[in-house]
SERO-4910 file (N, C-alpha, C, O; in steps of 0.05 Angstrom, whole numbers):
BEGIN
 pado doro    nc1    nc2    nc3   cac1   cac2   cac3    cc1    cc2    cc3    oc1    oc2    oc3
  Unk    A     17    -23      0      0      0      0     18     25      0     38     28     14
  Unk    A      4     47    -25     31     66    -26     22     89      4     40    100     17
  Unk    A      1     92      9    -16    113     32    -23    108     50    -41     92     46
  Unk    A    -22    113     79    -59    110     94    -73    128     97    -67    151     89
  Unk    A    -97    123    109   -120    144    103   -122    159    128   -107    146    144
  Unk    A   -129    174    138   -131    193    154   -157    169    177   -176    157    168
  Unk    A   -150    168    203   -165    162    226   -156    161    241   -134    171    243
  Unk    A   -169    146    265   -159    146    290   -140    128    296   -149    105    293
  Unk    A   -109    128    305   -100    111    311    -77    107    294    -57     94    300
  Unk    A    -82    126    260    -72    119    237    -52    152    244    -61    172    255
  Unk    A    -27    146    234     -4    166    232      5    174    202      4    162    180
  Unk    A     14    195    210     10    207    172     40    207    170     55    214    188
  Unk    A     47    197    140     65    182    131     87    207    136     80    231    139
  Unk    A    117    196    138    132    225    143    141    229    118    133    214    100
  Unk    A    162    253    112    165    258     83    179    237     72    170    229     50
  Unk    A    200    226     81    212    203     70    199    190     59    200    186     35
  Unk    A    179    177     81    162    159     67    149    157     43    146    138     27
  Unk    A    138    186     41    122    195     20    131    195     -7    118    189    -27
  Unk    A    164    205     -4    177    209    -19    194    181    -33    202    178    -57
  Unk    A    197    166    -16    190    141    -29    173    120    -35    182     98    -39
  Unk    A    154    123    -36    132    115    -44    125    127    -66    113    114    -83
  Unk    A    129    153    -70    132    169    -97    148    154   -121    138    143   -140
  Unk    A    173    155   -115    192    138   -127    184    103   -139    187     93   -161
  Unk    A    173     93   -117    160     65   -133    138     71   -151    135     62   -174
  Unk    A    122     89   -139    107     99   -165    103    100   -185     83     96   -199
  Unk    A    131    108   -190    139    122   -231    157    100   -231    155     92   -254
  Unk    A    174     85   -221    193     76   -227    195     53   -259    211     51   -278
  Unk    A    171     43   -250    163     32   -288    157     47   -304    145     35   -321
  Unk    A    158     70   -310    146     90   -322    123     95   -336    115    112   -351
  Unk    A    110     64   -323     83     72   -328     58     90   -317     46     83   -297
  Unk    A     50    115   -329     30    128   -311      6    125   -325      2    125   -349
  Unk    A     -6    122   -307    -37    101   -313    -74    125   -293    -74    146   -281
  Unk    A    -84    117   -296   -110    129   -275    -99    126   -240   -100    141   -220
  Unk    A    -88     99   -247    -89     90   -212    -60    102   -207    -59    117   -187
  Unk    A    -39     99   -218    -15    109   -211    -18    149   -194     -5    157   -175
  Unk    A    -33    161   -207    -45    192   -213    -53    193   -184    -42    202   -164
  Unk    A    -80    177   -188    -95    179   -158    -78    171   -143    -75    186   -124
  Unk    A    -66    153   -143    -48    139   -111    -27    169   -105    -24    178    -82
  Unk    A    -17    180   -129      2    204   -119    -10    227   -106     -1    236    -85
  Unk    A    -35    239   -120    -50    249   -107    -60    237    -73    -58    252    -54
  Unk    A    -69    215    -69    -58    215    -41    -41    223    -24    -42    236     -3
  Unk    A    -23    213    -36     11    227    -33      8    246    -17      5    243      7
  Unk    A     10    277    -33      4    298    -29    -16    306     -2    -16    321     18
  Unk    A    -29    286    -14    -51    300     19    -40    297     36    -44    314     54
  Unk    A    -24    277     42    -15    270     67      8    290     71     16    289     94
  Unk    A     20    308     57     41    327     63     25    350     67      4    357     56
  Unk    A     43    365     91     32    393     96     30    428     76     51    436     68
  Unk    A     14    440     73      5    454     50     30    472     48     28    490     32
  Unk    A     56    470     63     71    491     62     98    465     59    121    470     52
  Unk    A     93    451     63    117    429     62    126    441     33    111    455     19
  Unk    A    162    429     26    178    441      1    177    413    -12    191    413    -32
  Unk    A    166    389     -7    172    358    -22    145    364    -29    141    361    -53
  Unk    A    120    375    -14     92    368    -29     91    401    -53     70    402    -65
  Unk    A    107    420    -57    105    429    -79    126    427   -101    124    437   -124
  Unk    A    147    412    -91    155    396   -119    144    374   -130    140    374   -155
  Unk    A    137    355   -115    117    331   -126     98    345   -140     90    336   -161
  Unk    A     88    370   -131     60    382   -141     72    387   -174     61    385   -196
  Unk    A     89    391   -168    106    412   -200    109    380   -216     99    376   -238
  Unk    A    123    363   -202    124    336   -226     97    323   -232     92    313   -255
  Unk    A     79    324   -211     48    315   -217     33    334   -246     25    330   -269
  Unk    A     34    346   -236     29    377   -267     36    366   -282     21    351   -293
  Unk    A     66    368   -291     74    358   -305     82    337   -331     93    336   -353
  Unk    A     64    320   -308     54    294   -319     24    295   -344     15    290   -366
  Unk    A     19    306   -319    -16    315   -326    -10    327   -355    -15    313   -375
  Unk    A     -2    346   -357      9    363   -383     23    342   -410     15    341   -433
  Unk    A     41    331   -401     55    309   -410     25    287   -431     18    284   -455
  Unk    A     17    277   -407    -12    260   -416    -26    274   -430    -32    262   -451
  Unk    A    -36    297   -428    -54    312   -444    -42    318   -479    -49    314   -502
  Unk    A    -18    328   -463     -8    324   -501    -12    304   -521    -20    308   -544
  Unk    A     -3    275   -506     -6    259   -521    -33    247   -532    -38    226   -544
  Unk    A    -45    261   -524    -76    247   -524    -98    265   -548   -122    258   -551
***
């Protein structure tokens, strides 16, 4: 599991974590529907001022932009 979800009992992933879990992500370079959403999890779990959740933000774009072209 690349995330957990927000509850009681449940601890929010630290940046490392996130940040590798990012990394398995793309590592096949396949980006797919589910690959997208699982990163977007990602993100939530980093704080709105954190410097890893607005670079991820900038490679997530990215992507998005990337996909759109080709399509």
């Amino acid at each position: 599991m690349y995330f957990r979800s927000f509850g009681k009992g449940l601890s929010l992933l630290t940046e490392q974590q996130i940040s590798r879990s990012w990394r398995k992500l793309f590592v096949k370079g396949e980006v797919n529907d589910d690959v997208l959403e699982k990163a977007e999890a990602l993100l939530v779990e980093l704080r709105a001022e954190s410097p890893l959740r607005h670079r991820l933000r900038t490679e997530l774009d990215e992507l998005h932009r990337k996909l759109q072209k080709q399509h």
